[in-house]
N, C-alpha and C positions, 0 to 999 in steps of 0.2 A: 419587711414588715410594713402595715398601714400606716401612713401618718396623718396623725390625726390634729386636730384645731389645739387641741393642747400642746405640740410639737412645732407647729406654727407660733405659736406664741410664746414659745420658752426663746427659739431660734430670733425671734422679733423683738423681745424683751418687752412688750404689752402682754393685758391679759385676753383671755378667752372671749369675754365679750365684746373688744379692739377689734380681733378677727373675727369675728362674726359681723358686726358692723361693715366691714370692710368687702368682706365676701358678700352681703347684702346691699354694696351699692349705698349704703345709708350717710346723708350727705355731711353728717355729724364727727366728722374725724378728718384734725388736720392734716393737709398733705403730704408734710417728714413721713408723718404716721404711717397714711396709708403705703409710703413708697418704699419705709421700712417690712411692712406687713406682704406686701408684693413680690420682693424681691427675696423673703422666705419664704414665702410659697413656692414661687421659682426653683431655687437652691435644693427644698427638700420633694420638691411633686405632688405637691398638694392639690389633691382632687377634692372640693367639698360633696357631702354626704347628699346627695338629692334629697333620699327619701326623709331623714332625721332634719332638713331643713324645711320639708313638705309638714311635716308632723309638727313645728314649729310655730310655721306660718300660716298652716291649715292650706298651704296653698303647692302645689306642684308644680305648677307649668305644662304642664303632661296636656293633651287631650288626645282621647280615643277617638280612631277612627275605624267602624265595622264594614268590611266591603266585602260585596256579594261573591266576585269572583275575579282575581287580583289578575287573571290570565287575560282577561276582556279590558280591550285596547281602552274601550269607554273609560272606564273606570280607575287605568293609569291615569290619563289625563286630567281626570276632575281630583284625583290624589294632586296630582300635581300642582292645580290651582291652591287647594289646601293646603300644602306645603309648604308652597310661596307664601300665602298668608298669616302663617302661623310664625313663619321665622320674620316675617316683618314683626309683630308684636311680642315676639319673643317666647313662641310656646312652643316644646316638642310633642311630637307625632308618634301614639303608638297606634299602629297599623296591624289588623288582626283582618284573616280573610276568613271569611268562615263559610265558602264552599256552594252556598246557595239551598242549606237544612235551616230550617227554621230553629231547631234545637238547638244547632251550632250556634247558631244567631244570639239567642237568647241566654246558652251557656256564656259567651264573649262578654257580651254587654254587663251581665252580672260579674264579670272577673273585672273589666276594667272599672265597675264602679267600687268593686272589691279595692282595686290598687288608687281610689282616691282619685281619682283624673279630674281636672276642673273641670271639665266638660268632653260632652259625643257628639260625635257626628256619624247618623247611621244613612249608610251609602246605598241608596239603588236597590232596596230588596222591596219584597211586597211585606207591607205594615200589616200586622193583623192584631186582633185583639191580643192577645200573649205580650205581642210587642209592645205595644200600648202601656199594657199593666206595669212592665218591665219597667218602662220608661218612667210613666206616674209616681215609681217608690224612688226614686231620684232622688235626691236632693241637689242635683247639680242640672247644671242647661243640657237640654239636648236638639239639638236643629238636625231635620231630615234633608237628603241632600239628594236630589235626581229620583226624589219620591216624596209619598205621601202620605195621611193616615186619611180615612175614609171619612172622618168627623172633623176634620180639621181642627184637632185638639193641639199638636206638635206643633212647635214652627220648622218652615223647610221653604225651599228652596229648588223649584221646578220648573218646568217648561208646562206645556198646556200641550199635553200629549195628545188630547182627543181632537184638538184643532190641527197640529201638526199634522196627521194622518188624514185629517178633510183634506187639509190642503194639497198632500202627496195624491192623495185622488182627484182630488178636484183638478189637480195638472193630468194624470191621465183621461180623463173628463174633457178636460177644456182641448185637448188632442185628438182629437173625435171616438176616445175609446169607450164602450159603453160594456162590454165582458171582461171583467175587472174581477179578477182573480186576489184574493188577501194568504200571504203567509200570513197568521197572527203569533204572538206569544199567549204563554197560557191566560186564560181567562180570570184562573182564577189572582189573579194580580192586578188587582183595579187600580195602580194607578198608572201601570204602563202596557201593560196587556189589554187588561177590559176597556181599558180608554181610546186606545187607538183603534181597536176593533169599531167601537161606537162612535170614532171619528170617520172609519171606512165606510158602515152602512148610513149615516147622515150623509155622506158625500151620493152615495148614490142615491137618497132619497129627494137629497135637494133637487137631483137633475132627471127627477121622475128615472130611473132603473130601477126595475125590479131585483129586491136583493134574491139570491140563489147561495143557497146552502152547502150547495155540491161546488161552490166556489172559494172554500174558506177552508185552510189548512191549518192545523192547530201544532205551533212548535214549539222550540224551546230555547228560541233567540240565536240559537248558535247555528256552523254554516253548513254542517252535517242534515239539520234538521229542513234545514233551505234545499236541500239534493232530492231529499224524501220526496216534500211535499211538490216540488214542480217535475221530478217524473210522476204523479200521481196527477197533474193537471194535464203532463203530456200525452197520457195515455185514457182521457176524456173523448167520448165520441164530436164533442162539440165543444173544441178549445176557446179558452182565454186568447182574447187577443192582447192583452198587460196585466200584469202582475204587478200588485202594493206588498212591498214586504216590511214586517213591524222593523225589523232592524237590518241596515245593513252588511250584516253578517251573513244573514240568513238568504238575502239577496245576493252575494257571491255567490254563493250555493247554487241558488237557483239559475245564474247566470251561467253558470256551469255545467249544471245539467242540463241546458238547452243546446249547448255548446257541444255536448257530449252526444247530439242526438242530430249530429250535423247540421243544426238551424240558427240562427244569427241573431243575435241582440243588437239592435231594433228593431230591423227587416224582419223579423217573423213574432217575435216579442217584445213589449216594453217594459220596460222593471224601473219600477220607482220604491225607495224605499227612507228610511228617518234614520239620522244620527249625523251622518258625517264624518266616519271614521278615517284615518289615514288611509286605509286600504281602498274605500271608496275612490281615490282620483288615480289609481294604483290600475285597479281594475280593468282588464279590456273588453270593450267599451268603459270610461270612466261611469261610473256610476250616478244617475240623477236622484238625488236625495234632500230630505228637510234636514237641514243641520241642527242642534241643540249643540249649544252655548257650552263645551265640556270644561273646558279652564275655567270660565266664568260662575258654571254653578257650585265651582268648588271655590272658588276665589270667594263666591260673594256667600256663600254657608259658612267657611270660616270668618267670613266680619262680622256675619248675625250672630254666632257663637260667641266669638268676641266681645261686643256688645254685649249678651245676656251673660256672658261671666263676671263683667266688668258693674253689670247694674245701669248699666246706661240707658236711656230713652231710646225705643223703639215700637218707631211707628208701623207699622209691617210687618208681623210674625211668619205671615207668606207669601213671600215673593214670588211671583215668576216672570221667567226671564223671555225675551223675546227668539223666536224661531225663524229660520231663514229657508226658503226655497234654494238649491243649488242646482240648476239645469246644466247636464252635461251631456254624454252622448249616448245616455239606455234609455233614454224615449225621444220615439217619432212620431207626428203625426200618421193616424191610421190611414187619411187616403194615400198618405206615403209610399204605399205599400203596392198601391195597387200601378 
């Protein structure tokens, strides 16, 4: 059978409210007390009630976390950072993946404001109005983490995705490459799709290249969609001479498929792409890619949560975080070649 606070306290010889104090950390009970009230808990197994102590104190410890797709290495990692963070301050993690459907998304969000969680943190999807609204009838915080809303109503916690993608071009650029090939993610995802897109054609525009249309492949971040679209550049009557891909996923892919068609990454192609996954330095040739911060934007999304549970002053509702160049061995200079 359960044992419950009343069963604790009969065994203890205090009453109900002694254990309750005691199991709340509450610094009001001497320490016989407490070490009597300890050692029947022990004795009998006493598990305190989360949820009936949440209904108590109006508080959980819980926060919900919605992630796009739990399979994508990305998104372990920035879990991770939030993890860490959370058990430093003492809150647990409910983790719900919800596939990459918008509906999913918004069904989740309402369930776990359903189950009372101090607060969300919604992971990496594209923000849309729906979302928004969703978020709006809150009553609790919610911080967006490796995205964005288009109004910048949310607080979150991002990279500057449209810059990160200059600058993966602007290295194939600064390498004398001027047919400069884009895997993109979809478009309709403004804050990591449409963004980096509009970081690729600013990078060509900054260095006078005319953008070409018949150079931009529309995917779907993953590394299937990367295979797609660079046999469809392979079989151009007037090849790319480097490829930017939105994620490096999608850039295995495409390393792959050039590899498959007996031609060589650098020597015949350069492939730059953003994230910095593990697989990236894995990869043969290692992969040149913009790193995003994936610990840290989960690390640093759960202290702004933190913070806005706690009521605490915060200056910065939107952070973002700094992004790095990592130059490995999928770009070479084009006179290279010759």
């Amino acid at each position: 059978m359960t044992v419950t606070i009343y069963d604790v306290a009969r065994e203890a010889g205090v009453s109900m409210a002694t254990v309750s104090r005691v199991v709340n950390n509450n610094p009001n009970v001497k320490p016989q007390t407490r070490k009597k009230v300890y050692e029947a808990i022990e004795r009998l197994g006493y598990r305190p009630n989360a949820v009936a102590r949440g209904l108590a104190s109006k508080k959980t410890t819980t926060v919900g976390v919605v992630i796009p797709d739990i399979s994508n290495s990305i998104f372990a990692e920035i879990a991770r950072g939030i993890e860490d963070i959370a058990n430093m301050y003492h809150y647990n993690i409910i983790l719900c993946n919800a596939d990459k459907k918008k509906e999913k998304e918004i069904r989740v969000i309402n369930t776990l404001l359903e189950k009372q969680v101090d607060g969300l943190l919604f992971m990496g999807g594209t923000v849309t109005e729906e979302h928004v609204q969703a978020f709006q009838t809150s009553s609790v915080p919610i911080v967006l983490c490796a995205t964005s809303d288009e109004n910048g109503v949310i607080p979150s916690v991002d990279i500057d995705h449209e810059a990160a993608a200059f600058d993966a071009v602007n290295t194939l650029i600064r390498h004398g490459h001027r047919e400069i090939a884009m895997i993109s993610g979809t478009l309709q995802d403004p804050a990591n799709g449409y963004a980096r897109f509009q970081g690729y054609k600013k990078a060509l525009e900054s260095a006078g290249i005319p953008y070409q249309e018949d150079l931009v492949r529309i995917g779907n971040y993953r590394y299937e969609s990367g295979v797609e679209a660079m046999k469809y550049f392979l079989g151009l009557k007037k090849r790319p001479t480097a490829v930017f891909s939105a994620t490096d996923e999608m850039a295995i892919g495409a390393i792959h498929s050039i590899q498959d068609e007996g031609l060589k990454v650098p020597d015949d192609f350069s492939v730059i792409s953003v994230d910095n996954i593990r697989m990236a330095s894995m990869v043969r040739p290692q992969l040149t890619t913009v790193a995003q911060p994936m610990y840290d934007l989960g690390a640093v999304a759960m202290r702004l949560l933190t913070k806005l549970m706690k009521k605490e002053n915060v200056e910065n509702p939107r952070v973002i975080l700094p992004h790095e160049t990592i130059l490995r061995l999928s770009v070479n200079h084009l006179e290279d070649k010759n």
